[in-house]
C-alpha positions as CSV (number, residue, x, y, z in Angstrom):
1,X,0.0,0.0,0.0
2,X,1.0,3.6,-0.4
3,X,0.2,6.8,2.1
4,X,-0.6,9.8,0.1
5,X,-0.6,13.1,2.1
6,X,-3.7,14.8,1.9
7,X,-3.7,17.7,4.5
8,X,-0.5,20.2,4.6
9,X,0.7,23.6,3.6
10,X,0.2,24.2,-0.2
11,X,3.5,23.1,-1.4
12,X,3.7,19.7,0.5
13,X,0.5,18.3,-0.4
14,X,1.0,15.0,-2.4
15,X,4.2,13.6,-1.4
16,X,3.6,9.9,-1.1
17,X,5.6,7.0,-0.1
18,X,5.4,3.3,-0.3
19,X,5.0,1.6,3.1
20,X,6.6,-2.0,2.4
21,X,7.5,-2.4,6.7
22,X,5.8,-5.5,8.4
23,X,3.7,-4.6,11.7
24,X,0.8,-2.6,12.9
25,X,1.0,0.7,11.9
26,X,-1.6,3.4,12.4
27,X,-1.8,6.9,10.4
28,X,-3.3,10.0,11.1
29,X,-5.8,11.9,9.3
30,X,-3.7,14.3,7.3
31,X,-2.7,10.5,5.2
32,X,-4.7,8.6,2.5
33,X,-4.1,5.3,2.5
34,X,-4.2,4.1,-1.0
35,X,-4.4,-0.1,-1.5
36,X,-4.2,-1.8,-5.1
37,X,-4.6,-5.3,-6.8
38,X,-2.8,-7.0,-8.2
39,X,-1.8,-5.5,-11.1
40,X,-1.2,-2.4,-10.3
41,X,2.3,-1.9,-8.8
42,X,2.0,0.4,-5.4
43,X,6.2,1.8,-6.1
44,X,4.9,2.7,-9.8
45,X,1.7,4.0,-8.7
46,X,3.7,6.1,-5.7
47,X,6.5,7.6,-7.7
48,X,3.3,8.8,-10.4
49,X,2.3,10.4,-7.5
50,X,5.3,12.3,-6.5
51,X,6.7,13.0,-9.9
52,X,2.8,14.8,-9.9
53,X,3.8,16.4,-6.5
54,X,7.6,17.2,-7.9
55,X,5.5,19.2,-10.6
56,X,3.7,21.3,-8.5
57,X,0.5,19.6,-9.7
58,X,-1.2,19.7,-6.1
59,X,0.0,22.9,-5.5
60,X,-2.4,24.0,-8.6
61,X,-5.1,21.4,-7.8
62,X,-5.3,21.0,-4.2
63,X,-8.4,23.2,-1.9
64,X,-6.4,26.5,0.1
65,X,-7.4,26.9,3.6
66,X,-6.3,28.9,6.4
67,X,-2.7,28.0,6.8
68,X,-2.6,25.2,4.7
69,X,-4.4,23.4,2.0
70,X,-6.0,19.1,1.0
71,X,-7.1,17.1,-1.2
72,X,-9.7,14.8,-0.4
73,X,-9.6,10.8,-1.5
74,X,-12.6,11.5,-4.2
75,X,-10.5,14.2,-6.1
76,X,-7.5,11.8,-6.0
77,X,-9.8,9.1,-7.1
78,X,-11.2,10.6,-9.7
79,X,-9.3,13.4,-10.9
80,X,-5.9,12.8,-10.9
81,X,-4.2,11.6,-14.1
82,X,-2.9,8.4,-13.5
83,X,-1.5,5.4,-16.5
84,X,-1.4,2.0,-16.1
85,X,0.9,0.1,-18.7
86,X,0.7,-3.8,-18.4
87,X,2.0,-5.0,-14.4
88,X,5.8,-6.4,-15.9
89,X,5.8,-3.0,-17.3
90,X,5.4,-1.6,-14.4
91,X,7.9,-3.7,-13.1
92,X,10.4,-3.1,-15.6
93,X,10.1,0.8,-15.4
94,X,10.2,0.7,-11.7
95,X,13.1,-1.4,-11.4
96,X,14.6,1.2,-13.6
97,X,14.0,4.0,-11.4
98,X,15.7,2.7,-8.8
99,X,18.6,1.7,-10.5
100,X,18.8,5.4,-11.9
101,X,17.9,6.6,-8.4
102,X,21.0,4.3,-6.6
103,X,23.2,5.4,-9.8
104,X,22.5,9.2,-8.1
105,X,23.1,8.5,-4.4
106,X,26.4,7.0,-5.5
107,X,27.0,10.1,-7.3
108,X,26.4,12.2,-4.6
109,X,28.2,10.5,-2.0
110,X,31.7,11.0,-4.2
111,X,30.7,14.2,-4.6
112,X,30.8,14.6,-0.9
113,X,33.8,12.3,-0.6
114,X,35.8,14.7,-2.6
115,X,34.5,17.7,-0.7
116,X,36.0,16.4,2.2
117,X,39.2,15.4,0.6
118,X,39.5,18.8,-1.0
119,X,38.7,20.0,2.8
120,X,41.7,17.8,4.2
121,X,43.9,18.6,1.4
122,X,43.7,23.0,2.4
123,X,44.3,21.7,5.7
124,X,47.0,20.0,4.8
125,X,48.6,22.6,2.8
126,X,48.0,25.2,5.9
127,X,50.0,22.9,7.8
128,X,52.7,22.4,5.5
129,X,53.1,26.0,5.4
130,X,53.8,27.0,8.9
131,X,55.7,24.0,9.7
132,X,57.7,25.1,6.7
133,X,57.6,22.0,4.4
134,X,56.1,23.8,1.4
135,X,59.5,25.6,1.4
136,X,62.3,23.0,2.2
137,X,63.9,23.1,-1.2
138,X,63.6,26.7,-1.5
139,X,66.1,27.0,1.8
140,X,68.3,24.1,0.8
141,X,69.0,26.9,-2.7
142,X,68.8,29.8,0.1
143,X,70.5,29.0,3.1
144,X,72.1,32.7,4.2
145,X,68.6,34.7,4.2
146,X,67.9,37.2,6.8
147,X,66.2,35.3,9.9
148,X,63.3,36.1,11.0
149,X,64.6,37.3,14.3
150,X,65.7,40.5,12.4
151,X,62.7,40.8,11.1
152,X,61.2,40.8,14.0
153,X,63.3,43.6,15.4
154,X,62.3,45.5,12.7
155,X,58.2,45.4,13.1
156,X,59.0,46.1,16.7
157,X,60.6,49.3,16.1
158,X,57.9,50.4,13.7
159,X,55.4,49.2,16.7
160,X,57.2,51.4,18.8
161,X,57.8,54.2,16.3
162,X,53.9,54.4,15.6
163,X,52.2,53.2,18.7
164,X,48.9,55.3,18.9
165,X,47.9,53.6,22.3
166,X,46.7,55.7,25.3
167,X,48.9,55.3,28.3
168,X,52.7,54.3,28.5
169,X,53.7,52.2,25.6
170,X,54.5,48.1,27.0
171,X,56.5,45.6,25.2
172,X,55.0,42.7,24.1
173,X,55.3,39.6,26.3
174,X,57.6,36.8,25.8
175,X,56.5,34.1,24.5
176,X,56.4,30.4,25.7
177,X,56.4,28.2,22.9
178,X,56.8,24.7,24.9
179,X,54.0,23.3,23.4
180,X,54.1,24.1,20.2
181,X,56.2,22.1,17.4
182,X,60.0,23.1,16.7
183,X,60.1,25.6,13.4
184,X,62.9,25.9,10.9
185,X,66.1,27.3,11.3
186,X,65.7,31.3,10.7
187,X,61.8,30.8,11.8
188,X,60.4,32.2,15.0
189,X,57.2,32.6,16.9
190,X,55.7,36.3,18.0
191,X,52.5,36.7,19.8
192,X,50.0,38.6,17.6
193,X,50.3,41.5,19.7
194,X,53.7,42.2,18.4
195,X,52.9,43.3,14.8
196,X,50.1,45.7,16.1
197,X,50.7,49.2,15.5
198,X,48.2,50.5,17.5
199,X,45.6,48.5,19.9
200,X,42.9,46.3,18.8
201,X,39.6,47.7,18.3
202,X,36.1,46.4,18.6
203,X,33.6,47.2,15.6
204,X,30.7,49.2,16.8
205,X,26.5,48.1,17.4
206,X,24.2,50.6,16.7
207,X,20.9,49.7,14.9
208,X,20.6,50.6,11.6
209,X,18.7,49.9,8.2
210,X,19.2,48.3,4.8
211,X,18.5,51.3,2.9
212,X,20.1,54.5,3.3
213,X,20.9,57.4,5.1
214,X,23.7,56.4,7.4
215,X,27.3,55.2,7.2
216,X,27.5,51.6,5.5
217,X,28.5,49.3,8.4
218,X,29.8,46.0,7.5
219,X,27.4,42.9,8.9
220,X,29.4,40.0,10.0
221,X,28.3,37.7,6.5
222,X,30.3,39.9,4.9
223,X,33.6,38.3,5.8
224,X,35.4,35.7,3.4
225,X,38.4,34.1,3.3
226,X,39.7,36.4,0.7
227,X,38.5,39.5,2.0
228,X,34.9,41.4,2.4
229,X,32.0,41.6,0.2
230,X,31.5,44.7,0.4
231,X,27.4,44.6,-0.5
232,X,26.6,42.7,2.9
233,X,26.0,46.3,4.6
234,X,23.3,48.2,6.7
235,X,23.1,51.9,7.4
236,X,23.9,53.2,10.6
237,X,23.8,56.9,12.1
238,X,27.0,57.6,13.3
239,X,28.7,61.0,13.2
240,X,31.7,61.5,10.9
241,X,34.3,61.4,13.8
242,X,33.3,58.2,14.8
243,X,33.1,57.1,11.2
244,X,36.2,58.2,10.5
245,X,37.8,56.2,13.7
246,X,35.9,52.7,12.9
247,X,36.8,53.2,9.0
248,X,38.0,50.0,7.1
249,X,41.2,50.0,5.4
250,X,43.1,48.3,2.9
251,X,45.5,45.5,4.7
252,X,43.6,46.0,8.2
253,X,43.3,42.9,9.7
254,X,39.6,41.8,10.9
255,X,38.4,38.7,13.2
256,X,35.1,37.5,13.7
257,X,35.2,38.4,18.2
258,X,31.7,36.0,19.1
259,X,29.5,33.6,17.2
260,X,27.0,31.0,18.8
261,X,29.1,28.5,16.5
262,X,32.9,27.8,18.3
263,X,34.5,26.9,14.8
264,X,33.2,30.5,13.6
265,X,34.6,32.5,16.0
266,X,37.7,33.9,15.7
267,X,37.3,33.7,11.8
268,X,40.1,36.2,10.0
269,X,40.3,38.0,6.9
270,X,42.4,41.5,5.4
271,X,40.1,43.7,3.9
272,X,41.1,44.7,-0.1
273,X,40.1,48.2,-1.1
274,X,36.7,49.2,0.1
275,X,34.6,51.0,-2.9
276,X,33.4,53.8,-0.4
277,X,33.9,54.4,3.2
278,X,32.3,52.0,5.8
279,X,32.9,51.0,8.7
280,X,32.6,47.1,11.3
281,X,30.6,45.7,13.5
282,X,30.9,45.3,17.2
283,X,31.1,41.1,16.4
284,X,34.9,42.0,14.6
285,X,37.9,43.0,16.0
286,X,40.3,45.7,14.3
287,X,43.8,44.4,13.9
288,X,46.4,46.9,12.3
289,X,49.5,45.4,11.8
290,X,53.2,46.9,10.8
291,X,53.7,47.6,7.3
292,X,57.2,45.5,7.5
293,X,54.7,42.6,7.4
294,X,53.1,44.1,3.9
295,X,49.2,44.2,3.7
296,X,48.9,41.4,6.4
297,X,49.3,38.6,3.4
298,X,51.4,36.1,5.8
299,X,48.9,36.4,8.7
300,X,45.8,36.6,6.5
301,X,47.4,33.2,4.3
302,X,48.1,31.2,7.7
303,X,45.0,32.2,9.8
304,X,42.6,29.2,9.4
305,X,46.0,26.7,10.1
306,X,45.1,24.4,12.8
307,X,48.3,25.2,14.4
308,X,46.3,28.4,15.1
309,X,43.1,27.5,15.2
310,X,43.1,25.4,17.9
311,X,45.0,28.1,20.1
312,X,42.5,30.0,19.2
313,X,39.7,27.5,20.5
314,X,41.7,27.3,23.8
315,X,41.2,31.0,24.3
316,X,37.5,31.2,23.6
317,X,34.6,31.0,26.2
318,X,31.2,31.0,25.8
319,X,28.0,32.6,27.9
320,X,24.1,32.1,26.8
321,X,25.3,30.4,24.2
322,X,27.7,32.5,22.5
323,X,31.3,32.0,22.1
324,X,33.5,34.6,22.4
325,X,37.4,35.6,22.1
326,X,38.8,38.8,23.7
327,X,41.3,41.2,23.0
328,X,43.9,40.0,25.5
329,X,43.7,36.5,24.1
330,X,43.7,37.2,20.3
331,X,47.0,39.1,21.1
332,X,48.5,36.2,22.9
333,X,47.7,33.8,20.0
334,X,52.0,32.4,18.8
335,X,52.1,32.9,14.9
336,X,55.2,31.2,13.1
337,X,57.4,33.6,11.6
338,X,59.7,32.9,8.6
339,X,62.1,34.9,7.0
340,X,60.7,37.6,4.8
341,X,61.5,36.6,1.5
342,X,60.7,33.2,2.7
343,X,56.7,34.6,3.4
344,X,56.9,35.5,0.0
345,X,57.3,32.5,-1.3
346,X,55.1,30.7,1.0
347,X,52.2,33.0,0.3
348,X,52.5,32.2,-3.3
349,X,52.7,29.0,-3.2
350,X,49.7,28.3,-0.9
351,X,47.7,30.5,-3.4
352,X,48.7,28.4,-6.3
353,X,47.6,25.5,-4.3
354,X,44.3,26.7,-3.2
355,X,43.4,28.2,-6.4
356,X,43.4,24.6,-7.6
357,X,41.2,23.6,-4.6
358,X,38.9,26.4,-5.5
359,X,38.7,25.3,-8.8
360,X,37.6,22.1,-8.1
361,X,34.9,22.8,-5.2
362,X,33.8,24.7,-8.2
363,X,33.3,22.0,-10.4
364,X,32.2,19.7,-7.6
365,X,29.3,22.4,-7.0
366,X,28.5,22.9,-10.5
């Protein structure tokens, strides 16, 4: 027998399904139970009835009530179209449709399969990068480059050359890198807080609009792994000093501060060149970082790494719900640090490489 749904909202009236199970089964009201002989076959007659459904046939044909809509056993008696080739042509064509149907799940489930390959594969670039194996040959052919402990020396003078922090300017802390793995020779680790130069800044909440007047204020959606989409706005009122203040700028590093998801928060991306002035939201924090770094390319490429993900996991916390990071934590967070030209390359390479993966999540989408 089959159970044809005869009571729903407009849209899901007619789905039907074969019921096949042994045992006592009962059904409620908003279910027409449909029983054949012999020769008609009750998968045939059932996937009529949802390729009819599929259609939007009930949709058209079904009686609209408040809320939601029927159609009563005489109509689907009666009305319905409905063929009836010969039973072992039913058979046939049903046996078919499954085989097409199993064909399709199979399908699907590589599709999946590679997602999650592709998935495993970024990750494995991401580590590759900051544990330096995507550049092994490169140091073998450059062995005398500047370490990264020079480097270093350099952003910190620039951080205390253009500090714009209230208050007496502190060093960053030391860190303590006994749990995390050994890096290359000429690599080092720095807390975040040592390529700032000038503190961390919270995005603001005010409520606002879709439509303007009002400063364009970014809404957390907006933020990508390669940057912002810039049409993910609303319109806030907000003076222009403020404005100018909370203003989004090329290279400026943002991350997402509090999400009700833990593997959301503490998402990062650099914003590219905004078309127009706008400014964040209260749920990002403002990271400026040195110029000796570039546009934040090395700390926007190595961001989602797991090496740094789960430190930043470690930091979070979560109240009502929400999961949230602070300031004081997302500064402690240890970033690897290789040479200079040595980022370069890095960067580049882990672009090539995810290009490809892009390309194919692409095609496995399409």
């Amino acid at each position: 027998m089959l159970l044809f749904n005869n009571t729903n909202s407009p849209e899901l009236i007619g789905k039907t399904t074969v019921v096949s199970a042994a045992g006592d089964w009962g059904f409620s009201n908003h279910m027409t139970r449909v029983v054949f002989s012999e020769t008609m076959s009750s998968k045939f007659a059932a996937y009529q009835l949802h390729y009819l459904w599929m259609r939007g046939y009930f949709l058209h044909n079904c009686v609209k009530h408040v809320n939601q809509a029927s159609v009563s056993s005489s109509t689907l008696a009666r009305a319905v179209p409905f063929v009836k080739p010969p039973r072992p042509q039913q058979d046939l064509i049903v046996a078919e449709i499954e085989k097409q149907f199993f064909r399709l799940d199979e399908a699907v489930a590589n599709l999946k399969r590679v997602k999650a390959n592709l998935k495993r594969y970024k990750a494995s670039v991401l580590k590759a990068a900051v544990e330096g194996k995507l550049t092994e040959d490169w140091r073998k052919q450059h062995p005398n480059v500047e370490p990264a402990s020079k480097l270093l020396e350099r952003i910190l003078s620039e951080r205390r050359m253009k500090w714009n922090g209230r208050g007496r300017y502190k060093e960053p802390a030391k860190p303590d890198t006994s749990n995390l793995p050994p890096l290359p020779k000429h690599w080092t680790y720095a807390p975040v807080d040592s390529f700032l130069i000038e503190p961390m800044c919270n995005g603001i909440s005010v409520k606002g609009s879709m439509t303007p007047p009002g400063v364009p204020a970014l809404r957390l959606n907006a933020m990508t792994e390669t940057g912002f989409d810039y049409s993910k706005v609303r319109y806030i009122p907000i003076d222009a000093a403020l404005a100018k203040e909370l203003e989004v700028k090329i290279g400026d590093f943002f991350v997402s501060r509090g999400n009700g998801s833990l593997r959301l928060v503490g998402r990062g991306t650099v914003a590219q060149i905004p078309p127009r002035q706008c400014v964040f939201p209260d749920t990002m924090i403002r990271l400026r970082i040195a110029v000796a770094m570039g546009t934040s390319r090395w700390i926007s490429t190595i961001w989602s790494a797991e090496l740094i993900r789960r430190q930043i996991e470690k930091r979070v916390k979560t109240t009502a719900g929400i999961w949230k990071i602070s300031q004081p934590e997302l500064g402690s967070i240890l970033l690897p640090v290789p040479p200079e030209a040595e980022q370069h390359r890095i960067v580049a390479e882990v672009e090539r490489h995810l290009s490809v993966i892009e390309e194919l999540e692409a095609a496995v989408e399409a």
